[in-house]
N, C-alpha and C positions, 0 to 999 in steps of 0.2 A: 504494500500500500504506500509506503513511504515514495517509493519508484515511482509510481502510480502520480503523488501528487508532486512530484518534481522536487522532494523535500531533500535537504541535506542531513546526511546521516553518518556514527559512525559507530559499525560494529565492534561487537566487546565481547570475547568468547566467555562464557561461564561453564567451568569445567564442575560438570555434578557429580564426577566421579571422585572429583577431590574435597565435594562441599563448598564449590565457592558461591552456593546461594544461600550458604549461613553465615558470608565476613559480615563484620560490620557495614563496610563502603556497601557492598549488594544489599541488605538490608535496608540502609537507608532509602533505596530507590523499590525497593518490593519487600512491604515488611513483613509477608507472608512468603518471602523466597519462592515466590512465584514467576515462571519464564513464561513465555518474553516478560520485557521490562522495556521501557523506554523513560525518557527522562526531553521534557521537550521546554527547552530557556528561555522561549518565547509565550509561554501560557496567558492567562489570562491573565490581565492585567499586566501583561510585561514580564511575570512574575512565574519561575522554573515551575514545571509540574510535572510530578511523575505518575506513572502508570502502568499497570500489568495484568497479566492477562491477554488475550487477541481480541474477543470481543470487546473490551474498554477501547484496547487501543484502535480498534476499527471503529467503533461510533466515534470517539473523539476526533482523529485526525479530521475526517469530513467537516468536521463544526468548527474546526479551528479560530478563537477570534480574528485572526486576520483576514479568514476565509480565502487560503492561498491553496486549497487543496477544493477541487469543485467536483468532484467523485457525489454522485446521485447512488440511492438505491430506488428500487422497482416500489410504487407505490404501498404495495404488499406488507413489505418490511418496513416502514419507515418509522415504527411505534417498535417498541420490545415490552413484551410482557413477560411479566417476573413472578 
């Protein structure tokens, strides 16, 4: 998705065979050492915000406040019920 909205990115291997989704640093960005993880410095209000999970991170990139990513879904989908 990142591709997708022409975003700059940069990957970060997290090796789960050695635990690195219990450091500190990872933690701080998925405090449920949850993969993916992304961390985006432009959030709302100007202001970093992290996220994890795929589904988060797919509903959010699209809504982005700057609205630099224009990725549509099919009318169908465009609610999530929980």
């Amino acid at each position: 998705m990142l591709e997708e909205c022409a975003l700059p990115y940069n990957v970060h291997a997290v090796d789960i065979g050695a635990g690195d989704q219990f450091k500190p640093e990872f933690l701080k960005i998925s405090p449920n050492n949850k993969i993916p993880a992304i961390v985006d410095p432009e959030g709302p209000d100007g202001q970093p915000i992290s996220l994890f999970e795929s589904g988060a991170i797919l509903i959010y990139l699209p809504a982005r406040p700057d609205d630099s990513c224009r990725a549509t879904y099919a009318a169908s989908t465009r609610h999530c019920n929980g």
